[in-house]
N, C-alpha and C positions, 0 to 999 in steps of 0.2 A: 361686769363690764370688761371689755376687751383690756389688755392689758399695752402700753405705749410699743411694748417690743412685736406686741404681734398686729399689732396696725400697722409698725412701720415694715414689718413684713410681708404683711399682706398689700403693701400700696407699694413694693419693689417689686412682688412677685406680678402684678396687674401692670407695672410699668416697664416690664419685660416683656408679659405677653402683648402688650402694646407694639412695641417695636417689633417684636416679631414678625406679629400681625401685618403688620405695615409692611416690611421687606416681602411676604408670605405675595401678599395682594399686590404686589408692586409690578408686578410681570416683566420687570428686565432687575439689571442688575443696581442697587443702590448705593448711597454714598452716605458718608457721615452726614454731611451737611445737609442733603437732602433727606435722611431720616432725623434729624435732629429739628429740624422745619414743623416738617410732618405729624411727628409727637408732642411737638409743644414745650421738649425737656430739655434744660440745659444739657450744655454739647460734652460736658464733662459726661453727666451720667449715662445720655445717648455712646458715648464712647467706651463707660464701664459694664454696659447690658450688651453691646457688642459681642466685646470683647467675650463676655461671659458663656453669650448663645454660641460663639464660634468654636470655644473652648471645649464646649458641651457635643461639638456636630449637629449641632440646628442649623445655623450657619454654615458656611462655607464663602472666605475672600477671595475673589479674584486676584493670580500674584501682579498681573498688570494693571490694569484698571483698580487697583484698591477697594473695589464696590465687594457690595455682600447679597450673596444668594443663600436660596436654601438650600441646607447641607444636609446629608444623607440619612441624617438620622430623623430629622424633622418629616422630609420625603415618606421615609417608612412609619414615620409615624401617622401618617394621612391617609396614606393605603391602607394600613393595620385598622385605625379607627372607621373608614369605608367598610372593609371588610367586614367586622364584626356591629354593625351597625342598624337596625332597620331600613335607613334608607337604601342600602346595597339590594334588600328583599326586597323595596318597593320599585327599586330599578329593574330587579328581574322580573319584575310580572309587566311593566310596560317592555319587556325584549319579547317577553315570550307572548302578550299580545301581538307584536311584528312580526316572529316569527309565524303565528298561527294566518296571519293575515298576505307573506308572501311568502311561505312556505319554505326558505332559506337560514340557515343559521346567521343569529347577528350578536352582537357583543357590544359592550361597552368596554372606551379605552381610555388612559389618561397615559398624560407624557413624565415619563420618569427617568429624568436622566438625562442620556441619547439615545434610551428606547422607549417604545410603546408596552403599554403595562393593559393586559387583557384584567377589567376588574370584575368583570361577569360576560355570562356566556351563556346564549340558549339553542342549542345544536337543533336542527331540522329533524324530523323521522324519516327521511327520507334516507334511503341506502346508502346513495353514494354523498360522501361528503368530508371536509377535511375536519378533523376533531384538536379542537384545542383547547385548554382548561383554563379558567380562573388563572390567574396568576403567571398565564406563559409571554413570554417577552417578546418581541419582535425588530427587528430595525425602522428606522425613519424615516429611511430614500425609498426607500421600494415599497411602502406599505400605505394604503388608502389613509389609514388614521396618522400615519408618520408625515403625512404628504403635507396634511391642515395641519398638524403643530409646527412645520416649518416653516409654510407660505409666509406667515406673518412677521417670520425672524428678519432681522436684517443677513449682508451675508455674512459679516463676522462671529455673527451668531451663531450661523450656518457650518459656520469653519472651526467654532470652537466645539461644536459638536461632533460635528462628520470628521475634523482633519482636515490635511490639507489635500494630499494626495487621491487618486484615485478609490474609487468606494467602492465595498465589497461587490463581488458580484454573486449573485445566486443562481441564476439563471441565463439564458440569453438576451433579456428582454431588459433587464436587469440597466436602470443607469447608473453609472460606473465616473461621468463626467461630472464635473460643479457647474463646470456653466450648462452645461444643459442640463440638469435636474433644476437649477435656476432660473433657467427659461419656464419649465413644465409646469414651477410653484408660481410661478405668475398668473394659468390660467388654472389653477386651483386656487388660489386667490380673489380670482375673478368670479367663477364661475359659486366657491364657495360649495365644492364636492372636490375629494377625494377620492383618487381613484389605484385600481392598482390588476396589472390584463398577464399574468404572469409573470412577476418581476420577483419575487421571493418563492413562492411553491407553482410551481408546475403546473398546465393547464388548469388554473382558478381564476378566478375574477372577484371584486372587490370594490364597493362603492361607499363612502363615509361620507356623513354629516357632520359640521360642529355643535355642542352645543356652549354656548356660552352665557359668559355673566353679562351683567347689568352696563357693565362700561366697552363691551362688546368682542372682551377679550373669551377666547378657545379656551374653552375650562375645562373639555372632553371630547369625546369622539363616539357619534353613534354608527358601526357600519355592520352590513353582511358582506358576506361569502358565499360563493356557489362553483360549482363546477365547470370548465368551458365546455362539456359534453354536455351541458342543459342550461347554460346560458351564457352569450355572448358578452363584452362589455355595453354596449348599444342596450343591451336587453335590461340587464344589468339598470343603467342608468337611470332606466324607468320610475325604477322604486326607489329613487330619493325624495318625492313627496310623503309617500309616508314612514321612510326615516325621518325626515324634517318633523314630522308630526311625534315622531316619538322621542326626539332630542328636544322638543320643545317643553314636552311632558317630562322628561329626566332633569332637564332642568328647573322647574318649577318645585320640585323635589328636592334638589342636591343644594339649589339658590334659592330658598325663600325669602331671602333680604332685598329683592330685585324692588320688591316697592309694588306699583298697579302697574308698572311697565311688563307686555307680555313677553313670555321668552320669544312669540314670533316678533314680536317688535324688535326685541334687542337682538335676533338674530336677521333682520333686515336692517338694524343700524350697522352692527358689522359689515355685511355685503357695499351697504354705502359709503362705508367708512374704504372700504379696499378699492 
């Protein structure tokens, strides 16, 4: 039989990953007392598992709001476990059915940080076309998939990300303002597409889907890429019915805890919810 020290180990190690969990799924930022709720654990030890995961970089505290995010080590720990995971292969064969089907390079992206994290990638055969790997980063303001992890932020959310100031420019197209890229996430909010008409690389175009979880929060990003020598944004746009179909299917995959609820359901409570 288990011996007393390694139960009570093993019931701090599950009362960690509890909290974790919790701040992990929480999609803003939390607080003692609101993960202390949450867990069900006295406020002391919710205070001592804190402290522990902060200690560690799973964590990360806000120095004004006091609340707790995930911290950089947990982050990479969710990329790294994607990465070497099956489900990362069962994600690329629903891209590379997309791409076979509109004949454009598409990717999947998750939000890491204050960039966009490419976590797979299926390139067109087509000649011309922009080439980017697994693993390459991108900004927020100017990128189709950067655009849906932001709609949903509030703006100080907005601002503890981007800054205050002026935002990088890439290009000419490039929004460079807070309030009007604030404006622009309103009707990517609405509309529930991401878009992007040369605002980071150069004559391209770019059109994203979310896909999300069960409570209707943006847990990824499905988009393509094409050239403006062979597709307009208008044109472009077209084919976000079947990205929606294939973020429906990535999610079904990455969220199987969603329940009988479909990911098109839960990606139509989003759109309601905005």
């Amino acid at each position: 039989m288990p011996s007393k020290e390694k139960e009570e180990g093993r019931s701090t190690a599950l009362r960690a990953f509890g909290v974790l969990e919790y701040v992990v799924k929480a999609g803003a930022p939390v607080s003692l007392d609101e993960a202390t709720q949450a867990c069900a654990l006295p406020k002391a030890t919710v205070f001592r598992i804190l402290g522990m995961l902060h200690d560690a970089d799973l964590l990360q505290r806000d120095p004004l709001s006091k609340r707790y995010v995930i911290g950089p080590r947990m982050s990479q720990l969710a990329i790294d476990a994607l990465q070497h995971s099956m489900l990362r292969a069962q994600c690329q064969t629903v891209l590379q059915q997309l791409v076979d089907e509109i004949e454009e390079s598409c990717n999947l992206t998750m939000l890491d940080g204050n960039e966009v994290l490419y976590v797979a990638r299926v390139e067109t055969t087509l000649p011309l076309r922009l080439h980017l790997d697994p693993g390459t980063r991108v900004p927020l303001h100017c990128t189709a998939s950067g655009k849906l992890f932001l709609c949903h932020m509030s703006r100080e959310q907005i601002v503890r990300l981007l800054g205050h100031g002026e935002l990088k420019r890439y290009t000419e197209r490039t929004i460079t303002d807070l309030d009007q890229l604030i404006e622009h996430l309103r009707v990517v909010r609405r509309t529930g597409i991401g878009t992007h008409d040369s605002e980071l690389f150069e004559a391209s175009v770019a059109v994203a889907v979310p896909v999300v979880d069960s409570s209707g929060r943006i847990y990824a990003a499905v988009a393509m890429h094409a050239p403006s020598a062979r597709m307009n944004i208008e044109q472009a746009l077209q084919h976000a019915p079947a990205l929606r179909r294939a973020a429906d299917a990535i999610a079904a995959i990455l969220l199987p805890a969603g329940g009988s609820e479909t990911p098109g359901a839960r990606r139509r409570k989003a759109a309601k919810a905005a």
